[in-house]
VOMARTI-458214 format. One record per residue (C-alpha): residue number from 1; x, y, z. Coordinates in steps of 0.2 Angstrom, whole numbers, plus 2048, in hexadecimal, padded with zeros to 3 digits. Layout:
BEGIN
+-----+-----+-----+-----+
!  nr !   X !   Y !   Z !
+-----+-----+-----+-----+
! NUM !   X !   Y !   Z !
...
+-----+-----+-----+-----+
% end
This chain:
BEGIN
+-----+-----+-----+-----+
!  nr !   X !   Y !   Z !
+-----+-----+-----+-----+
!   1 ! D9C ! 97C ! 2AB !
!   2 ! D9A ! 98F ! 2A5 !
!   3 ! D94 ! 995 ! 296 !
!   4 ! DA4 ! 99A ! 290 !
!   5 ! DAD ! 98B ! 294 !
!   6 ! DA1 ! 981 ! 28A !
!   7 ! DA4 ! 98D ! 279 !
!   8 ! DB5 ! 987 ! 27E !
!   9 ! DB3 ! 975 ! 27E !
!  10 ! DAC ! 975 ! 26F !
!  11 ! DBB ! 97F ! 266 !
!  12 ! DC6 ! 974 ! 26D !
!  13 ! DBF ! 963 ! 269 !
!  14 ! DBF ! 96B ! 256 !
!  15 ! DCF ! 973 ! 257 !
!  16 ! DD7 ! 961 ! 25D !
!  17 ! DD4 ! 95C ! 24E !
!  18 ! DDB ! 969 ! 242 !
!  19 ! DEF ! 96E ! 243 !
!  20 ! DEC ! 980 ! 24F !
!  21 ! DFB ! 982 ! 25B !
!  22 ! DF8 ! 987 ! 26C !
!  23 ! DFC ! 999 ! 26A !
!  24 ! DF0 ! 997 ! 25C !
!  25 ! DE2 ! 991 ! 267 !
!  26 ! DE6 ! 99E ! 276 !
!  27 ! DE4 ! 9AD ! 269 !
!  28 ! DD4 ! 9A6 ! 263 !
!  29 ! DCB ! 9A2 ! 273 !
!  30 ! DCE ! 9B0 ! 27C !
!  31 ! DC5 ! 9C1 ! 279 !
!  32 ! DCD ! 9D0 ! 274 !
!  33 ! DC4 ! 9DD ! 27F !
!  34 ! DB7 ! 9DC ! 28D !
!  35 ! DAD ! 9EB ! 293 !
!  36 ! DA2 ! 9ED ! 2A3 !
!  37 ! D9B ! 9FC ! 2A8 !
!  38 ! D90 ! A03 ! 2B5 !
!  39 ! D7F ! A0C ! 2B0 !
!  40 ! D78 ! A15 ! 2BD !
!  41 ! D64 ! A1E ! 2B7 !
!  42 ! D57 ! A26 ! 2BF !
!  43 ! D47 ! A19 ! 2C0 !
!  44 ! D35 ! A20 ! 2BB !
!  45 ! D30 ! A21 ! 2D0 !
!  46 ! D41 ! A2C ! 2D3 !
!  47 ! D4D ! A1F ! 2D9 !
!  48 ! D5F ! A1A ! 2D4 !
!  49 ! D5F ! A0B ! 2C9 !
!  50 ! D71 ! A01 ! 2C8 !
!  51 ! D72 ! 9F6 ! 2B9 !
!  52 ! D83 ! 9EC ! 2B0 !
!  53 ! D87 ! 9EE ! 29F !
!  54 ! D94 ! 9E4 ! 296 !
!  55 ! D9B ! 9E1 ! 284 !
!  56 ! DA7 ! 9D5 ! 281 !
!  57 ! DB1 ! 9D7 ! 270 !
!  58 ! DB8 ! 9C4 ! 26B !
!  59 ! DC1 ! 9C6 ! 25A !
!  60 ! DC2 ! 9D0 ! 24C !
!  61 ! DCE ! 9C7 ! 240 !
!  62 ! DC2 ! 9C7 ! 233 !
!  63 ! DB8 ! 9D7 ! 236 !
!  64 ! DB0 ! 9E2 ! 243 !
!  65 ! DAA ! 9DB ! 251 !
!  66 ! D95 ! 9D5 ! 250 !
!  67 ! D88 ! 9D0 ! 25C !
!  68 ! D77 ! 9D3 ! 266 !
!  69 ! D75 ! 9DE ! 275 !
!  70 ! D6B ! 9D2 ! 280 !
!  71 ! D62 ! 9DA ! 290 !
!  72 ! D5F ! 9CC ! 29C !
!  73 ! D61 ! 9C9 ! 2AF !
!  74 ! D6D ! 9B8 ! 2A9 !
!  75 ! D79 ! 9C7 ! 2A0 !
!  76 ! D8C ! 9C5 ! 2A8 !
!  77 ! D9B ! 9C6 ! 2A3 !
!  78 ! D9B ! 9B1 ! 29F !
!  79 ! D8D ! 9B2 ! 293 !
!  80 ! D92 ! 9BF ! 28C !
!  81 ! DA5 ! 9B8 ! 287 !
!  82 ! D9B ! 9A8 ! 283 !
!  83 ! D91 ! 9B0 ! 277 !
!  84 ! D9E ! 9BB ! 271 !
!  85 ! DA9 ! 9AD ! 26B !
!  86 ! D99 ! 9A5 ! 263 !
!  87 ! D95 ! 9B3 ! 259 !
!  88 ! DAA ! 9B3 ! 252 !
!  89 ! DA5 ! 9A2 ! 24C !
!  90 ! D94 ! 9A5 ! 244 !
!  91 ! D9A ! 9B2 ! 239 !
!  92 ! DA6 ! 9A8 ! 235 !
!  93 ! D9C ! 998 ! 230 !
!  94 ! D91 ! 9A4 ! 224 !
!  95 ! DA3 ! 9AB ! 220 !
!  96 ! D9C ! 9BD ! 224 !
!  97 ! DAB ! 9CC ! 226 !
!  98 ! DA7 ! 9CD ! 239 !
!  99 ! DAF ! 9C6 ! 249 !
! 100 ! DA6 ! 9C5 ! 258 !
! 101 ! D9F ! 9CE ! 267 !
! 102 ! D90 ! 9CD ! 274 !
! 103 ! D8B ! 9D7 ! 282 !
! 104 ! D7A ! 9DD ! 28C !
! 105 ! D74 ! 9E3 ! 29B !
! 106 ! D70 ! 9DA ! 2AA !
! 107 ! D5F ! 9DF ! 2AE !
! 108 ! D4C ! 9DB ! 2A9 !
! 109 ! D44 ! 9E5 ! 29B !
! 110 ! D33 ! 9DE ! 29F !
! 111 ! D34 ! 9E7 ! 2B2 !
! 112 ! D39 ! 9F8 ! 2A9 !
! 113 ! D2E ! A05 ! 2A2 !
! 114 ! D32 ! A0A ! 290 !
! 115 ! D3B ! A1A ! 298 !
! 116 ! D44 ! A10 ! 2A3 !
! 117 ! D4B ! A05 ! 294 !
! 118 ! D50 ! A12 ! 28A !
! 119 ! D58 ! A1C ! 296 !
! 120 ! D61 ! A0C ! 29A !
! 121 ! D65 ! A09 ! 289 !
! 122 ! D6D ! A1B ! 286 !
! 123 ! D77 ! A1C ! 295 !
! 124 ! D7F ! A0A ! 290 !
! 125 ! D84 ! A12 ! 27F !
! 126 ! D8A ! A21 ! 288 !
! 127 ! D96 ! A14 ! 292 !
! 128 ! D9B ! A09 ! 283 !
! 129 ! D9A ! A17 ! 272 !
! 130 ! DAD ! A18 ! 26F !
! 131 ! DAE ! A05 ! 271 !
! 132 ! D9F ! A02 ! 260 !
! 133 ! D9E ! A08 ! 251 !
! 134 ! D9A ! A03 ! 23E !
! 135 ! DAB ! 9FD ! 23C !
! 136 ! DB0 ! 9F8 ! 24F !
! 137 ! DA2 ! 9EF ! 256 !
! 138 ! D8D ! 9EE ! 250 !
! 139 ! D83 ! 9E8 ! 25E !
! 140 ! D71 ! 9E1 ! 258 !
! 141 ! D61 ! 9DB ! 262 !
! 142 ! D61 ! 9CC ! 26E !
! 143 ! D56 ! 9C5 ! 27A !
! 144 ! D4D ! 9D5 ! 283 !
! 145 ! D54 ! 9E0 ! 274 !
! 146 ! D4A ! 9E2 ! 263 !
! 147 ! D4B ! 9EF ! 257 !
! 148 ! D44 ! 9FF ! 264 !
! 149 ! D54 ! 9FE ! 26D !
! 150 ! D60 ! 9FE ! 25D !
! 151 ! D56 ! A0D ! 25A !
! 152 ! D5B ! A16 ! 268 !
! 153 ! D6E ! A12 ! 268 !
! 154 ! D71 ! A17 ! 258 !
! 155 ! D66 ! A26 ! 25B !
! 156 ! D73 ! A28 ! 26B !
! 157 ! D81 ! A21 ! 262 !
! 158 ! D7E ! A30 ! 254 !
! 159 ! D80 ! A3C ! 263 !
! 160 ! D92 ! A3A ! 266 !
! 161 ! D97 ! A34 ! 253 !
! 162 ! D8A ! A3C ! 248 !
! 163 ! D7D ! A33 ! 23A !
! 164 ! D84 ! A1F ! 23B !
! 165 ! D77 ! A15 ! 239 !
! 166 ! D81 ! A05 ! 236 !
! 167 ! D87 ! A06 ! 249 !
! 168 ! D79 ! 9F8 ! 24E !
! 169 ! D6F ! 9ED ! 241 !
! 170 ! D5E ! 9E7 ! 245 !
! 171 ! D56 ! 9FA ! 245 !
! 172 ! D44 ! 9FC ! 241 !
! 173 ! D42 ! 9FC ! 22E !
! 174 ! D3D ! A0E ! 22E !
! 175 ! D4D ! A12 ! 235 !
! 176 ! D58 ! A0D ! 22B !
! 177 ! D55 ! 9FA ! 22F !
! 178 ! D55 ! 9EA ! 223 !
! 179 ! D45 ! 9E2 ! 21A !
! 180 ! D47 ! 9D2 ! 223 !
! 181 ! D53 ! 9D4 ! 232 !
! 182 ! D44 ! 9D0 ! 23E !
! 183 ! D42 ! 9BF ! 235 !
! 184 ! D52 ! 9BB ! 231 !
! 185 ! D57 ! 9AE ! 23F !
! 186 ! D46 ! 9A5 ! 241 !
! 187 ! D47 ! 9A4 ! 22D !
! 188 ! D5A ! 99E ! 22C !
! 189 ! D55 ! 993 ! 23A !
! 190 ! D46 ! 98C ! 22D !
! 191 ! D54 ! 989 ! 21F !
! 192 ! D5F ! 980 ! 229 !
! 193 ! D53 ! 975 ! 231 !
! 194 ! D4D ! 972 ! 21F !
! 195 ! D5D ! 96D ! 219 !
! 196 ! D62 ! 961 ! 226 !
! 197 ! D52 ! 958 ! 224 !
! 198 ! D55 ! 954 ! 212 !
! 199 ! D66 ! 94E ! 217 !
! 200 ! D5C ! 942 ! 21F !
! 201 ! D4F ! 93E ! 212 !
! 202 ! D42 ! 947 ! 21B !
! 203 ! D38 ! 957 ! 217 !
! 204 ! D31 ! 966 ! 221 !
! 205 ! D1F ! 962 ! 21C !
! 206 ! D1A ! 954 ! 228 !
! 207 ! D26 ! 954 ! 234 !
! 208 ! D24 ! 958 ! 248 !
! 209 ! D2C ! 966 ! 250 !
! 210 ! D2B ! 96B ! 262 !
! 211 ! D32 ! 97D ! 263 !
! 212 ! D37 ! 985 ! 276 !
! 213 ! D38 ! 997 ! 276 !
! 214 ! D2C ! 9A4 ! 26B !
! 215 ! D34 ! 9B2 ! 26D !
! 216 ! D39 ! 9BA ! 25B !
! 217 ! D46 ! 9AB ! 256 !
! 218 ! D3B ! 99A ! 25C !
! 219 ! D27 ! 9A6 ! 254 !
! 220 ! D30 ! 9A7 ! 243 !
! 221 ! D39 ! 998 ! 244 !
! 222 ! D26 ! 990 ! 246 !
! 223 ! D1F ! 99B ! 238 !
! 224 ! D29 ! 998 ! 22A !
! 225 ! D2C ! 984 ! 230 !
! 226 ! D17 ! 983 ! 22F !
! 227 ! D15 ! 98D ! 220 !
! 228 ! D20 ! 97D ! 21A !
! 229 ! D13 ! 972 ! 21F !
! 230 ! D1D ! 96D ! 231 !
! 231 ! D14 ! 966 ! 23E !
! 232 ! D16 ! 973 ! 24E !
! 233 ! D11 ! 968 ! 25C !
! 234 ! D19 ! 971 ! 26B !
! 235 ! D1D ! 981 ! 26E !
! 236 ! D24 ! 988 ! 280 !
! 237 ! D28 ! 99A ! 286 !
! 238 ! D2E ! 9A0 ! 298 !
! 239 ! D1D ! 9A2 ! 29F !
! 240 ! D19 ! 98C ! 297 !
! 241 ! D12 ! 985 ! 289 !
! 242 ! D06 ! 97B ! 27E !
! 243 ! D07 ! 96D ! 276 !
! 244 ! CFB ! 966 ! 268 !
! 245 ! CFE ! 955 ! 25F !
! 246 ! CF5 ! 958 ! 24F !
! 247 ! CFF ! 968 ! 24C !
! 248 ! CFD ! 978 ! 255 !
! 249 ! CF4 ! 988 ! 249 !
! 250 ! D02 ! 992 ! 249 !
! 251 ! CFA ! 9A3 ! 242 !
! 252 ! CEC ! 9A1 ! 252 !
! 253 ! CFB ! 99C ! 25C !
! 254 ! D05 ! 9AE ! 257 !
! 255 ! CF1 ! 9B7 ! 259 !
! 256 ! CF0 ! 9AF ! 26A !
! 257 ! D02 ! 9B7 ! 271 !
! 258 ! D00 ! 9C6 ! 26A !
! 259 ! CF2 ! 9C8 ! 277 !
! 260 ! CF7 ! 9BF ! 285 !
! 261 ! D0B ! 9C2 ! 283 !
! 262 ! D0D ! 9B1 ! 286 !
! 263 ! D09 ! 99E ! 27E !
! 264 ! D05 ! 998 ! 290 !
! 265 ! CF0 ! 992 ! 28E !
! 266 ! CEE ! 995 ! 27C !
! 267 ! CDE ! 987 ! 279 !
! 268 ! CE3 ! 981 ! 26C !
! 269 ! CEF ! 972 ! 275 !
! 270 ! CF2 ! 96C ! 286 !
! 271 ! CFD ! 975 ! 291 !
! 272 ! D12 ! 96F ! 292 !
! 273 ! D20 ! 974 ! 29C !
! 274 ! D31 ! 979 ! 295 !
! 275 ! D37 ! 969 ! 29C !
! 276 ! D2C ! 95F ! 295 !
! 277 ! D2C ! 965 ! 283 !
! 278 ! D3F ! 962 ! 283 !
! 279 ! D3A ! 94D ! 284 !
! 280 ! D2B ! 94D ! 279 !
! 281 ! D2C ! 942 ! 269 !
! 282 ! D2F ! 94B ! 25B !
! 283 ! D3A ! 94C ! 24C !
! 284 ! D43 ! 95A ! 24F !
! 285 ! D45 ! 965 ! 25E !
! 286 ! D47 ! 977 ! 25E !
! 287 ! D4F ! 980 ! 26C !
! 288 ! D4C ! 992 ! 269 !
! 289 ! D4F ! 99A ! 27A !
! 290 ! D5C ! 99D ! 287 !
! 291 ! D6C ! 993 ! 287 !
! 292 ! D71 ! 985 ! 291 !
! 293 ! D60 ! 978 ! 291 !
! 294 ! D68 ! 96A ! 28C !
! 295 ! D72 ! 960 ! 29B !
! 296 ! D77 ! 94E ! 29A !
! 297 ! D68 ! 949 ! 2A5 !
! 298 ! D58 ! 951 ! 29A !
! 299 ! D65 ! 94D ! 28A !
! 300 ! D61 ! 93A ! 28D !
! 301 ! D4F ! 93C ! 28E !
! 302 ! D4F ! 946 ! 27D !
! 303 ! D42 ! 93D ! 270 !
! 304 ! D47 ! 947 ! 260 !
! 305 ! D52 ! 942 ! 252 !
! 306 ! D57 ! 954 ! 24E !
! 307 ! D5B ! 960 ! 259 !
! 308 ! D5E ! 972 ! 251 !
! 309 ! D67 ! 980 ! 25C !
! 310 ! D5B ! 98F ! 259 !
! 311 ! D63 ! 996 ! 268 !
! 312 ! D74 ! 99A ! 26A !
! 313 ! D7E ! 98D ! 277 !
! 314 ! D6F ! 984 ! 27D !
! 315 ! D7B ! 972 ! 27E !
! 316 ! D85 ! 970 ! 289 !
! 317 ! D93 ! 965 ! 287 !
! 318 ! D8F ! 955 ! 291 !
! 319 ! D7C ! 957 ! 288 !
! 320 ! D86 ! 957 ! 276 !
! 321 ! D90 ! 946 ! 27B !
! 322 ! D7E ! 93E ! 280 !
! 323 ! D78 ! 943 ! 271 !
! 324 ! D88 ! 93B ! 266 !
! 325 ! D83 ! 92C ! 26D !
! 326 ! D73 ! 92B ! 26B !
! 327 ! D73 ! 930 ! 25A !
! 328 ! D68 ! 93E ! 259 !
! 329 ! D6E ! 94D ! 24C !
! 330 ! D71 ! 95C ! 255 !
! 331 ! D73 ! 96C ! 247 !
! 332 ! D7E ! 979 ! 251 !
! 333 ! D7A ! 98A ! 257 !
! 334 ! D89 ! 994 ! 24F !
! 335 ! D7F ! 98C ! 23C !
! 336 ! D6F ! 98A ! 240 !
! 337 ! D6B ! 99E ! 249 !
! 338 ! D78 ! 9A6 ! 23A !
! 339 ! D69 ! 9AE ! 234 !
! 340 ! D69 ! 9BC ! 23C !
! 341 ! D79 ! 9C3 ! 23A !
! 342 ! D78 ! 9BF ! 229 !
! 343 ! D69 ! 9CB ! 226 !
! 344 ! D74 ! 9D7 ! 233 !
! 345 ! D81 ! 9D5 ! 227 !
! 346 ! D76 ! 9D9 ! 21A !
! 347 ! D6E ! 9E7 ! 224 !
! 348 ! D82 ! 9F0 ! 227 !
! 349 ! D85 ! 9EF ! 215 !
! 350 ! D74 ! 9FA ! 20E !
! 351 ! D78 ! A07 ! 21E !
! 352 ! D8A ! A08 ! 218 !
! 353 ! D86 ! A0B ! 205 !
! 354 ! D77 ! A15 ! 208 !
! 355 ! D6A ! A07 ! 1FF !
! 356 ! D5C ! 9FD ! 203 !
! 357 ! D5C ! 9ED ! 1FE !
! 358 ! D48 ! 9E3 ! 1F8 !
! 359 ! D44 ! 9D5 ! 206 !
! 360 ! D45 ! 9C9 ! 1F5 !
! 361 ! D58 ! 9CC ! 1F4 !
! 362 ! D5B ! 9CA ! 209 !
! 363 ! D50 ! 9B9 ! 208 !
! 364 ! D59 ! 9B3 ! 1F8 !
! 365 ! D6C ! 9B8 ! 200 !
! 366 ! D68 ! 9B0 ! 20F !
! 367 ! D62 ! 9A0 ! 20A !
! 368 ! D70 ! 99E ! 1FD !
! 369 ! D7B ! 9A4 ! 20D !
! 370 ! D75 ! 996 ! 217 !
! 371 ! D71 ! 988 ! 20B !
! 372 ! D83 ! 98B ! 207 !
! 373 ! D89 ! 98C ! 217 !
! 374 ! D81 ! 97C ! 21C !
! 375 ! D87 ! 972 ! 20E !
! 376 ! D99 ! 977 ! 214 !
! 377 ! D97 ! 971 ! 225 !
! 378 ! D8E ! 961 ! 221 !
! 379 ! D9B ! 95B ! 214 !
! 380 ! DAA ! 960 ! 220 !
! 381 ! DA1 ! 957 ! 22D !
! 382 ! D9E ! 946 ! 221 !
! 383 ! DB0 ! 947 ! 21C !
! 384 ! DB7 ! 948 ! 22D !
! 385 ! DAA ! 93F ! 234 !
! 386 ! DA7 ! 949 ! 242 !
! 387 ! D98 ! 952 ! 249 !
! 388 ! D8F ! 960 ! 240 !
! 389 ! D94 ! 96B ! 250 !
! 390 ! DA6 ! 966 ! 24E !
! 391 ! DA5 ! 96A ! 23B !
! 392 ! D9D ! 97A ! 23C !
! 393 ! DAE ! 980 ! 24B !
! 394 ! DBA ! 978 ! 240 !
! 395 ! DB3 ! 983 ! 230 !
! 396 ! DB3 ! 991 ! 23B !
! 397 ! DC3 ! 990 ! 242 !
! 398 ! DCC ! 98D ! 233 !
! 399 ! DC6 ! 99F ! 22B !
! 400 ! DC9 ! 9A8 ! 23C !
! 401 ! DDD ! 99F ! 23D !
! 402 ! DE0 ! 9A4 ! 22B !
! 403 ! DD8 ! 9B4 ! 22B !
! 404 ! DE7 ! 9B6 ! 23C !
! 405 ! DF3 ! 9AF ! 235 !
! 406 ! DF0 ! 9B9 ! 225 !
! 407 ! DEF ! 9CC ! 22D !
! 408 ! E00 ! 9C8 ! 239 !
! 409 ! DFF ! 9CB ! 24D !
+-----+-----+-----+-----+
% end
């Protein structure tokens, strides 16, 4: 199953249970506009270097179209649909004015030079300016972006359109960025998380967590769960892991990376694989890297009572049936990673009135944002008595059809 078709099946097994027609459903699932283009620079020894770039635009019923610029060598045209249609549903469940979009380049920033990268990033905003803009389409960082590379597109971006820094969110605070923004999904992760467990008569402090991925999401995710008094016992990144049963010091931990780039033989645990910290006991298990590490064969072998999707689509269908009926609480993507583009959204709104907001207001918005939002999907999902995946599609859906069937085709 792709990436896509998986979003799908998780629209459709909501959508069958609200009164959507087919048309309906056609209209929702399919995007509005796919780019790809070809960007062709000059590497730093002199040769041609031939990279993809695509941007796929999913809905904008309810507002321009939002989402990350990811560069990875996974970026394709699938992913990026796939992500695209997530995004239209996450601002939707945090019932933010966006729709959704997504997009990237295939390639791997960690084998360009910082010249290489932002010639790469200049020319794909060469290829794709008349398609973005602050009131068509704000890309924002992803995996391989971060705030550098939003501030070189709108610097580019400014080029052919003059001063707009509300064309891409996630800039640098000392360009017109937002107090926050870097923390925003790792802390809106931290809320939700928080939440859930009191749902189940459990707290933060105390409880286990096993974490893969420590990139910017899964390292605040840690911070803010362990300044709760949470027990960080595993931790995984691409290069491998640690694991520590008494609870991982997560402020030697973040010293330890930031000179070694990696979590791989930090001594202060023993070393873990990727695989194995998905089967670790623990209370709740935090996937916080790529997409798709969950199947139906590692789902049965899952030891956690709460799984929480810091990462966007890292379920796959046949792994979410598994854990149905097993019982264990998986907190969807499209909720849980909302952070983000809250704070984007947040972000957008102080470049467009010229303002800057105090990081006390974003944190204060975006918790009352989220706690909010959660309680909204939780009660659906206990009144329907479905799952809190289902419940979250079926809140998004219902706001996306009405805001359709409102503006007229």
């Amino acid at each position: 199953m792709q990436a896509f078709e998986a979003t799908n099946f998780y629209f459709d097994e909501a959508a069958g249970l609200m009164d959507i027609t087919g048309n309906m459903r056609t209209m929702m699932i399919n995007p509005d506009r796919e780019l790809r283009v070809e960007v062709v620079i000059e590497m730093d020894n002199g040769e041609i270097g031939n990279f993809v770039g695509y941007r796929v635009q999913h809905d904008q019923s309810r507002g321009p179209f939002k989402g990350g610029l990811r560069f990875h060598p996974h970026v394709d045209q699938d992913e990026a649909r796939a992500l695209a249609s997530l995004m239209t549903w996450k601002t939707a469940v945090v019932d933010v004015p966006y729709g959704g979009g997504k997009g990237g380049m295939n390639c791997d920033p960690s084998k360009l030079s910082k010249q290489e990268l932002e010639r790469l990033t200049r020319k794909f905003v060469e290829k794709i300016h008349d398609f973005i803009g602050p009131h068509k389409d704000i890309p924002a960082p992803d995996v391989g972006t971060d705030g550098q590379v939003m501030a070189w597109i709108m610097n580019e971006y400014s080029k052919y359109h003059g001063f707009e820094p509300a064309v891409v969110t996630g800039k640098p605070v000392e360009l017109h960025g937002s107090a926050g923004r870097e923390a925003a999904t790792g802390y809106g992760v931290a809320i939700i998380t928080r939440e859930t467990l009191a749902k189940l008569k459990m707290h933060v402090a105390g409880t286990t967590f096993a974490i893969q991925g420590y990139g910017n999401v899964g390292s605040f995710t840690a911070r803010f769960l362990h300044a709760q008094g949470g027990k960080i016992i595993a931790v995984t990144d691409a290069q491998g892991g640690i694991i520590h049963k008494e609870g991982i010091d997560i402020a030697e931990l973040d010293k330890y990376v930031a000179a070694h780039k990696t979590v791989a033989g930090f001594p202060g645990g023993n070393s873990i694989t990727n695989e194995e910290l998905l089967v670790t006991p623990v209370d709740v298990l935090i996937p916080a890297a790529l997409g798709g590490v969950f199947n139906a064969e590692n789902a049965l072998q899952v030891q956690a009572k709460v799984v929480v999707e810091a990462a966007n689509g890292p379920t796959w269908p046949d792994a979410d049936a598994v854990f149905k009926s097993r019982g264990i609480v998986v907190v969807p993507d499209i909720l849980v990673n909302a952070g983000g583009v809250l704070v984007s959204y947040f972000e957008w709104v102080q470049n467009l009135q010229h303002f800057r907001w105090p990081l006390e207001q974003i944190q204060r918005e975006q918790e009352t944002k989220m706690v909010d939002s959660f309680k909204s999907v939780y009660e659906l999902a206990q009144r329907k008595n479905c799952s809190l995946r289902t419940a979250a599609f079926m809140l998004a859906i219902k706001r996306v059809g009405r805001a359709r069937v409102l503006a007229g085709i």
